[in-house]
N, C-alpha and C positions, 0 to 999 in steps of 0.2 A: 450483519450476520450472514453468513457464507453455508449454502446450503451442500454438505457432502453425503457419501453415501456412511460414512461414519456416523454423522450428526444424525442421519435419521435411523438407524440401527437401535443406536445410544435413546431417544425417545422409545421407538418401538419395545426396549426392554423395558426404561422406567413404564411404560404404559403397564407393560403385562405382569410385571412388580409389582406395581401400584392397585394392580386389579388385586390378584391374590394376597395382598397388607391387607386391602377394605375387608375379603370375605373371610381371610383368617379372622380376624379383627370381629364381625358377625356373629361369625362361631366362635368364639371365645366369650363374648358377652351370654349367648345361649347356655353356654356349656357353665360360666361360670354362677349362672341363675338357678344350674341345678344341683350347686354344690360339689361339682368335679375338680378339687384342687390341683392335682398334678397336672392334670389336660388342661386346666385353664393356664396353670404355670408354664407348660411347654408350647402351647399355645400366644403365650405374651413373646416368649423366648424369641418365636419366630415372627411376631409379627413386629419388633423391636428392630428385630436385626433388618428386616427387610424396609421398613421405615426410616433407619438410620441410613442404609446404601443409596437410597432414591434419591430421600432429601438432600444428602451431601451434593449425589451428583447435579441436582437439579438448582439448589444455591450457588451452585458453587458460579454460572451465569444467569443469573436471574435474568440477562436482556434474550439469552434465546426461547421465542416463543414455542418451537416446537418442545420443548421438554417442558414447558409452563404448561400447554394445552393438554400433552402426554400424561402428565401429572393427575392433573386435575380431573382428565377427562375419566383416566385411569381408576381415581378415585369414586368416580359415579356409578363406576359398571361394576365396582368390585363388590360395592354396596348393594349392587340388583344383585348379583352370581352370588355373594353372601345370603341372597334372602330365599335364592332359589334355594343353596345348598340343606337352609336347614329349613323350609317347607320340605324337598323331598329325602335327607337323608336323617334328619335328626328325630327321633321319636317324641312327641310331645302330646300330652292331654291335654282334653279342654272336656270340663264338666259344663253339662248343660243340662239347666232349669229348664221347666216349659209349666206354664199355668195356664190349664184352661177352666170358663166356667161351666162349659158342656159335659157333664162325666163321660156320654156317650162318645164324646170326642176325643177325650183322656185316654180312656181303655183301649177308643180303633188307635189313636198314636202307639201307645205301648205295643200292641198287636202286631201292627206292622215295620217297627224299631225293633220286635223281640225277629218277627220274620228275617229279616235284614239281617240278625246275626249280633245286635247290639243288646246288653243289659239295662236293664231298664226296671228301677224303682217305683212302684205307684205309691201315693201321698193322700188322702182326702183329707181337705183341711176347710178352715172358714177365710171366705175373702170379705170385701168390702159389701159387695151387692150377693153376699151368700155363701153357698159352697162351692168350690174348686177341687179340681182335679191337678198336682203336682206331680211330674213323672222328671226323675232324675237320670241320668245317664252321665258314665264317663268315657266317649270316645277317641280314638285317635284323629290328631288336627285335621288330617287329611279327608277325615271323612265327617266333618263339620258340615257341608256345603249338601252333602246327601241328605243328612239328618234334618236340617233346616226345609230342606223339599219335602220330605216325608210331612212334619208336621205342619208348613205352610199351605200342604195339597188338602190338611186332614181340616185345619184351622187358621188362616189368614191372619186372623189377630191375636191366634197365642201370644201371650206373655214369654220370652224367651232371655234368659240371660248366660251368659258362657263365662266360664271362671277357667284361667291355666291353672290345671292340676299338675304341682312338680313333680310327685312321683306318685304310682298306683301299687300298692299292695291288695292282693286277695282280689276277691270278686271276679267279675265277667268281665274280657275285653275279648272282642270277634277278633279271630288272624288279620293282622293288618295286610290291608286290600287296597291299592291305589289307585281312585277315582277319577274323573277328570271331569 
């Protein structure tokens, strides 16, 4: 294998191919989880076409390593930038449960979830060792890691479960705010 400035060209594209295959490919799974047929359709369209060009070129000499490694490596990263793209650009909810057995602890969560800008359900219900306090909420994903502070600062050992909600009609969502 004869190393030119061709041959490594010829990698450097399947790489950047092969990056943008994996996170079309990402977001298409996303998009087609939320019932988007035409975007999932046009979405396969290209990530089809782009998966057909690579791989031809890269079969076509399986003994050159640099378009094996290009490939492959290509494949890894498109799959990180795929996860980036739809953490930051794709809109998705996540409902979250929280059960506590302190009411007083219930109501400062609500309090300070309603502060925040988030909707927020309260529940009084019966648990195992008594009564509980259930406070529902449907946020945006991004601000899952906030939400989780608030009630872990209020209650350590809240009960907390997250469910992906695929679409929100009605109700309360805060202006999406991107946290870090």
């Amino acid at each position: 294998m004869e190393f030119t400035q061709e041959g490594l060209l010829l990698a450097v594209v399947i790489f950047l191919l092969r990056v943008l295959n994996s996170a079309v490919g990402t977001v298409r799974l996303v998009v087609m989880g939320r019932g988007r047929y035409l975007l999932t359709a046009v979405l396969g369209f290209v990530e089809a076409l782009i998966f057909a060009w690579v791989t031809a070129n890269v079969i076509t000499d399986l003994s050159n390593i640099f378009n094996l490694v290009a490939y492959c490596s290509g494949f890894s990263v498109g799959i990180y930038v795929g996860m980036a793209i739809e953490a930051r650009f794709v809109t998705s909810y996540v409902k979250v449960n929280i059960i506590t057995s302190n009411g007083d602890q219930g109501r400062e969560m609500a309090r300070k979830l309603r502060e925040s800008g988030h909707g927020v359900t309260e529940i009084r219900g019966a648990g195992g060792a008594g009564e509980v306090i259930m406070l529902s909420s449907v946020v945006y994903r991004i601000n899952v890691p906030e939400v989780l502070k608030t009630v872990y600062a209020i209650n350590p050992k809240a009960f907390v479960t997250l469910e992906e909600a695929r679409s929100v009609q009605h109700g309360w969502l805060r202006a999406l705010r991107h946290t870090k």
